[in-house]
N, C-alpha and C positions, 0 to 999 in steps of 0.2 A: 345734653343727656350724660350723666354722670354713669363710670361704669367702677362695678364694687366689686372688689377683689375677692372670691370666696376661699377663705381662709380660714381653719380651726380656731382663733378669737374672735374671726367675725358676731358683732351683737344684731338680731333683729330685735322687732318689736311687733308681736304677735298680738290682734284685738279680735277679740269675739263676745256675742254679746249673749243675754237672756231675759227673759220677759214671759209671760201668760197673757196669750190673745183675750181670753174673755173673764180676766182679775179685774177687779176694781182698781188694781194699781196699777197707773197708767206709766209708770217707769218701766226701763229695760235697766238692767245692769250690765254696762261695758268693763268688761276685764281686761288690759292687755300686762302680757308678759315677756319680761325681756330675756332672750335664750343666744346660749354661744351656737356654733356651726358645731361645735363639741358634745352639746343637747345640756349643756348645764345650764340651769335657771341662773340666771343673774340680778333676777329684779323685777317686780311687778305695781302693777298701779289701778286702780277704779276711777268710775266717772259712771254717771248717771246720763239718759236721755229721754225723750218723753214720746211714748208707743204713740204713733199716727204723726207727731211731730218734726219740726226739718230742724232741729239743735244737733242731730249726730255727729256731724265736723266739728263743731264747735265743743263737743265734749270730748270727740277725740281727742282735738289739740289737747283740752285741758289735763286730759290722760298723759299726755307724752309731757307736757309742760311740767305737772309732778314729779316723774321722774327724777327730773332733771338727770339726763343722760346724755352730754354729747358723743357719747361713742356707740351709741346705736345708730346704722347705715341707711336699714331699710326695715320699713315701717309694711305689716302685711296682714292685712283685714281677709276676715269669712264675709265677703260679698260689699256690694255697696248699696242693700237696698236693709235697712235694720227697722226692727220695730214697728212693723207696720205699714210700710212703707214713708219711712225717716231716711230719705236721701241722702246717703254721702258725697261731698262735695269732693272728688277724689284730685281736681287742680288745683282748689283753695289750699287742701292739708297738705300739698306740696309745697305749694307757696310758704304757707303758717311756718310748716314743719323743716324747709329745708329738705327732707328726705324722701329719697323714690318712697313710690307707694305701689304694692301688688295689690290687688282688688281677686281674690280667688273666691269662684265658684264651683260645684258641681256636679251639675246636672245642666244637660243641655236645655232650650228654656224659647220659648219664640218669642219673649222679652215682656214686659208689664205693664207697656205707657195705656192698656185700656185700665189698668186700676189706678193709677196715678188718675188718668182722668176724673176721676171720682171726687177729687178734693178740690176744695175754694179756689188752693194757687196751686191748681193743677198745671199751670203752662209754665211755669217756678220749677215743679218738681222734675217735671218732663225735659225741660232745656238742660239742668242738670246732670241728669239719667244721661241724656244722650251727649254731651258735654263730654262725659266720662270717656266714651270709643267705643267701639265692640267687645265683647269680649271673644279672646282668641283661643281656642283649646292645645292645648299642651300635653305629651304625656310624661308623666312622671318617670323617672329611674327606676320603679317598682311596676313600671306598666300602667297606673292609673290615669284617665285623664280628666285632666282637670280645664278650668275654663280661667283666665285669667285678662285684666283690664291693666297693666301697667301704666304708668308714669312715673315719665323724668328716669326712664331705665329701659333698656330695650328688650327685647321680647327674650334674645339668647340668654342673656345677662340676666334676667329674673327667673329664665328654666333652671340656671344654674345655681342661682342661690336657692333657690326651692328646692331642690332634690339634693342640698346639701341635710333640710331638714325630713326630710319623705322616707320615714322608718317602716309605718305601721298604714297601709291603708290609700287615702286618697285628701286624708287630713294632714298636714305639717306638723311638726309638732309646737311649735308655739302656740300655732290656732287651735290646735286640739286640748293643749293645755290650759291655751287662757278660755275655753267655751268649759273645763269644767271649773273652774274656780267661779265663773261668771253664774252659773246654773247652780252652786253653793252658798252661793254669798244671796242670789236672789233668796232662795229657799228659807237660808237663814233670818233673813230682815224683815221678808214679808209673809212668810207661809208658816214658819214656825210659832211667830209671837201674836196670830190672831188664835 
């Protein structure tokens, strides 16, 4: 378990994503955005994945792999369930990525494996879900508490990089930043040009 020094150049890599449940377009748009512990933008990247679909990891990576960033530390997702129930595979993108990974949530939740059930490779979806660990609640340095799934970083260690970003709310700011470029860019591509 790797432990990351929170430091005012420290780089994350904040991903969130956007989609319309009942569009014909069966895409989500993933944003993520690279931010110092300082809040300055560094860097951002897209990647596509498919609402109901299990490509989520695999386009994460492709997000982080654009970049091309090795000095981004830790990698920090709005949830690990996107698009529908599109499974992030939160030990693969460690593995892929090299870099802890925060999984934040929040709202408490008694978990989803009966809508997972629902699908063909439901017992796919499901292993992975739970593959993932619990999620653990945490409160932020502003009071909010949020719910978080680490890897490849320990529980202290990810409270601390997180409430290096915990300005405004119960959102960080890279996730809140890259959830609205992702919610723009969606709009722009498919909502504006029908």
């Amino acid at each position: 378990m790797r432990w990351v020094t929170p430091k005012k150049g420290l780089r994350v890599l904040g991903i969130a994503e956007s989609f319309q449940k009942n569009s014909p377009i069966r895409k989500s748009v993933l944003a993520g955005v690279v931010m110092r512990a300082d809040l300055q933008i560094d860097g951002f990247s897209f990647a596509f994945c498919t609402v109901g679909g299990m490509d989520a990891t695999d386009a994460i990576y492709m997000l982080f792999e654009r970049l091309e960033r090795p000095d981004v530390r830790v990698i920090v997702l709005s949830g690990t369930i996107i698009a529908l129930y599109n499974v992030v595979d939160l030990n693969r993108l460690h593995e892929l990525t090299g870099r802890p990974i925060i999984a934040v949530t929040y709202e408490a939740s008694p978990g989803i494996e009966r809508f997972l059930a629902e699908f063909p490779d439901a017992e796919e979806r499901i292993r992975i879900y739970n593959r993932n660990g619990p999620r653990v609640p945490i409160r932020l340095k502003n009071g909010f508490i949020v719910y978080i799934r680490p890897v490849g970083i320990s529980i202290a260690n990810a409270t601390e990089i997180l409430n290096l970003y915990a300005i405004h709310g119960r959102y960080i700011e890279p996730i809140r930043v890259a959830r609205i470029l992702a919610r723009s860019l969606f709009r722009f591509l498919f909502l504006e040009t029908q």
